[in-house]
N, C-alpha and C positions, 0 to 999 in steps of 0.2 A: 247762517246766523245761529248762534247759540242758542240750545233751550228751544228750537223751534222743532217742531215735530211737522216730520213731511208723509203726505199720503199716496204717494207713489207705489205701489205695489214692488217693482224691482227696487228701488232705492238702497243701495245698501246700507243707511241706517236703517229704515227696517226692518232687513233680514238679518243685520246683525242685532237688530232687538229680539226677534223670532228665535234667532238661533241661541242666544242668552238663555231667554225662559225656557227653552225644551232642556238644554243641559242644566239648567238649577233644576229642573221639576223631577229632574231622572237622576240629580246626583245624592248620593247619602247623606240622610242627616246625619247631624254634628249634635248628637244628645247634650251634650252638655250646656250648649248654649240655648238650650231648649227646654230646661228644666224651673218645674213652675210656671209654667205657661198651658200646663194644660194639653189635651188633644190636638194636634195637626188640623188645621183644615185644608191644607193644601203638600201635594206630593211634593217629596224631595225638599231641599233647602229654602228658609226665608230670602226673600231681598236683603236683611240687612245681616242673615248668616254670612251671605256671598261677599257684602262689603264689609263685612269685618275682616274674615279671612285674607281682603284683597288690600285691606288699608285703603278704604277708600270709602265717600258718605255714601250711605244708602240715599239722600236725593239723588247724589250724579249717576249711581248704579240705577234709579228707577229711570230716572231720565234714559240712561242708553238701553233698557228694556222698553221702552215706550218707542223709538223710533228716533228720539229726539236728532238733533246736530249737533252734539257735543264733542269737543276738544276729547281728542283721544289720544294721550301718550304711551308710546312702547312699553315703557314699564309697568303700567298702570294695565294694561293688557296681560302684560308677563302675568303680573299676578293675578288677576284674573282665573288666567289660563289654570295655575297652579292650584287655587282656590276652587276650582271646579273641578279638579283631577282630571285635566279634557287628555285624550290620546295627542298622538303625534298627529296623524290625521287632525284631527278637530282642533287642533291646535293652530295647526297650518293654518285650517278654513276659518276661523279666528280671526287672525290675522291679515288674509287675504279680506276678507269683507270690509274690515278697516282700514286696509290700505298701507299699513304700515307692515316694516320688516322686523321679525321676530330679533329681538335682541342676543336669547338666547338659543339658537334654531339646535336641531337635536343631532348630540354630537356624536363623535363616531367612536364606538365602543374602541378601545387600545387595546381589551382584554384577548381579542379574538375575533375572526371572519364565522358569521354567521353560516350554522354545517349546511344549511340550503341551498348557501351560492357552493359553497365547496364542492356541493356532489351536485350541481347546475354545471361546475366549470370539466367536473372528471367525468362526466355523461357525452361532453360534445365528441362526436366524431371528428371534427373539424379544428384544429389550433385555435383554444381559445386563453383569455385568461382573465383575472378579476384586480381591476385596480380601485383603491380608495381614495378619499377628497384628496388627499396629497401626491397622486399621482404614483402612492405604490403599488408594487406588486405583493399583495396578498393571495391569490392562486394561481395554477393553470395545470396544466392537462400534459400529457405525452408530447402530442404533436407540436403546442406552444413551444413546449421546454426544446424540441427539435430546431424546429424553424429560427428558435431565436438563441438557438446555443452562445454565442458572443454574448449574450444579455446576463444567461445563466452563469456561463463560466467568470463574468465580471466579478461578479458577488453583489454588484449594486443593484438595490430593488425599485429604488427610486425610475419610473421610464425616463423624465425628461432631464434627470442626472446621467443616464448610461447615454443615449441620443447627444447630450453635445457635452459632456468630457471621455469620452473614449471613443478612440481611432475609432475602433473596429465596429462603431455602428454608422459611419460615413463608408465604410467596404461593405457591409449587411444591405442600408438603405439605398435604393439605386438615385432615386429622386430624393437625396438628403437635404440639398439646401428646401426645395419647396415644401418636404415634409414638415422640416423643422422650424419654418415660419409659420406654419398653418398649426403645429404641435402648441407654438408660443400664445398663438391667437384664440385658441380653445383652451388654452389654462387660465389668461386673463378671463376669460367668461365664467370659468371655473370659479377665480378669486373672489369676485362679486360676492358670488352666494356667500360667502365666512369673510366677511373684510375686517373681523377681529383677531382672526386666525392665526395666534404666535407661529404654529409651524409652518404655514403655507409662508408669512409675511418672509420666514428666515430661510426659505428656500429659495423663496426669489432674489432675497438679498445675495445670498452666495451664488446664486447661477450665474448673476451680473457680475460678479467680479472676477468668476473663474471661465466665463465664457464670454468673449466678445460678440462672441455671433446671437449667445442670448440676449445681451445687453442691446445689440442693433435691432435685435426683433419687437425686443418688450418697449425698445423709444416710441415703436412705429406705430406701437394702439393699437395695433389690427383686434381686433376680436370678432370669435368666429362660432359657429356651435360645433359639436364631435358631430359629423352629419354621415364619418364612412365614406367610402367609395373605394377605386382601386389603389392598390396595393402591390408593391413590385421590390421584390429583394434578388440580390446576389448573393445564395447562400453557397459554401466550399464544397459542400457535398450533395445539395439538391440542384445545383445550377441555377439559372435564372428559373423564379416562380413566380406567380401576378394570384391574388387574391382580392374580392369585394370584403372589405370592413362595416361589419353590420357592429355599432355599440349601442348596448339595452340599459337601463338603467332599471332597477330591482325596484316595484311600487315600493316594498315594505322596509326598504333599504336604500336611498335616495342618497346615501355616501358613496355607492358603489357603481363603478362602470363596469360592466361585463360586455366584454373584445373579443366577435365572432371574427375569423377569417374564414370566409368560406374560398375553395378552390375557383377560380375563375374555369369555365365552361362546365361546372358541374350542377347540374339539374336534381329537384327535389322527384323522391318516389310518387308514383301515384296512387 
């Protein structure tokens, strides 16, 4: 019911009214809109600094500080967010309490791979390597660059463009058709997260029409998570090899997959 303030302790209205007042109390004021008025009585920003910044009244802003049940749209959140300078993190949690999906979620720098995963990805002992929401290859290591020579020599960075337009990862992959239905089924899960996403939407467009086998997977809906397991290639010069796929996803960097292979029967030091 609108306007109705519920006392529920967990309720997420409110924690998201909780969670409100701690970041206006802790965010900077905004001098200007605070002039002639006198002394602060209270830390951090007004209620009605926050809804102005957010275009929005200061009743409906005290109302979702109080707990209320009030109509909450994405946008009116966005700026919120914006209006509060909240992090990514807090942003997130934001949005999580309200239920809603961030319109604008936080995008993936073009400029460059963050140098933490880079020296994450040249540290592993084990073939690794680092891909972004679009499923490119942004790093990898020695041993990657070995094990997936066909991938390298292609020139395409894209994985699930190398996996079904080039021969040579149907001879690399030994189990390529089941790889590459469970590949399809774990990028749909992928898409979800950005489903505004110009470059994801114009990848999948072009995989369907330059791959039938993509186009048969992507009918099929399956969707799956990256959850890893074993791994088995025919490489020309290491022979048949079987590897466990451990994929980490970076807290601080939530665009990024980072692709352990560890060597099948090889145990950790004690």
């Amino acid at each position: 019911m609108t306007g109705t303030t519920l006392d529920t302790p967990n309720d997420p209205h409110r924690l998201l009214g909780q969670f409100l007042r701690a970041r206006r109390e802790a965010a900077t004021a905004d001098t200007s809109l605070g002039e002639g008025r006198g002394r602060r009585r209270t830390p951090g920003l007004r209620r009605e600094e926050v809804a102005q910044r957010a275009g929005i009244s200061t009743t409906w802003y005290t109302w979702l500080e109080q707990g209320r049940d009030v109509a909450l749209s994405a946008d009116a959140l966005a700026r919120l967010a914006d209006g509060l300078s909240l992090s990514a993190a807090e942003r997130a949690y934001l949005f999580e309490l309200a239920r809603r999906r961030d319109p604008a979620p936080h995008l993936l720098d073009e400029a460059g791979t963050p140098n933490e995963l880079l020296h994450a990805v040249a540290v592993q002992p084990v073939p690794a390597y680092l891909l972004d929401r679009h499923w490119r290859r942004r790093a990898w290591n020695e041993p990657a660059a070995e094990l997936f020579a066909a991938w390298r020599d292609s020139g395409e960075e894209n994985l699930l463009r190398f996996v079904f337009l080039d021969a040579a990862a149907r001879d690399l992959i030994t189990d390529w058709d089941d790889r590459a239905q469970r590949l399809v089924a774990e990028f749909r899960a992928d898409t979800a997260l950005y489903p505004d996403d110009a470059t994801l939407l114009a990848l999948v467009d072009a995989l369907r029409r330059e791959s039938a086998a993509f186009e048969r997977y992507w009918n099929a809906q399956g969707v799956q998570a990256r959850e890893g397991g074993r791994r088995t290639f025919d490489h020309p010069r290491l022979g048949h090899v079987a590897y466990t796929q451990v994929t980490l996803v970076p807290a601080s960097h939530t665009d990024f997959k980072l692709v352990l292979l560890l060597p099948e029967g090889s145990t950790p030091n004690p």
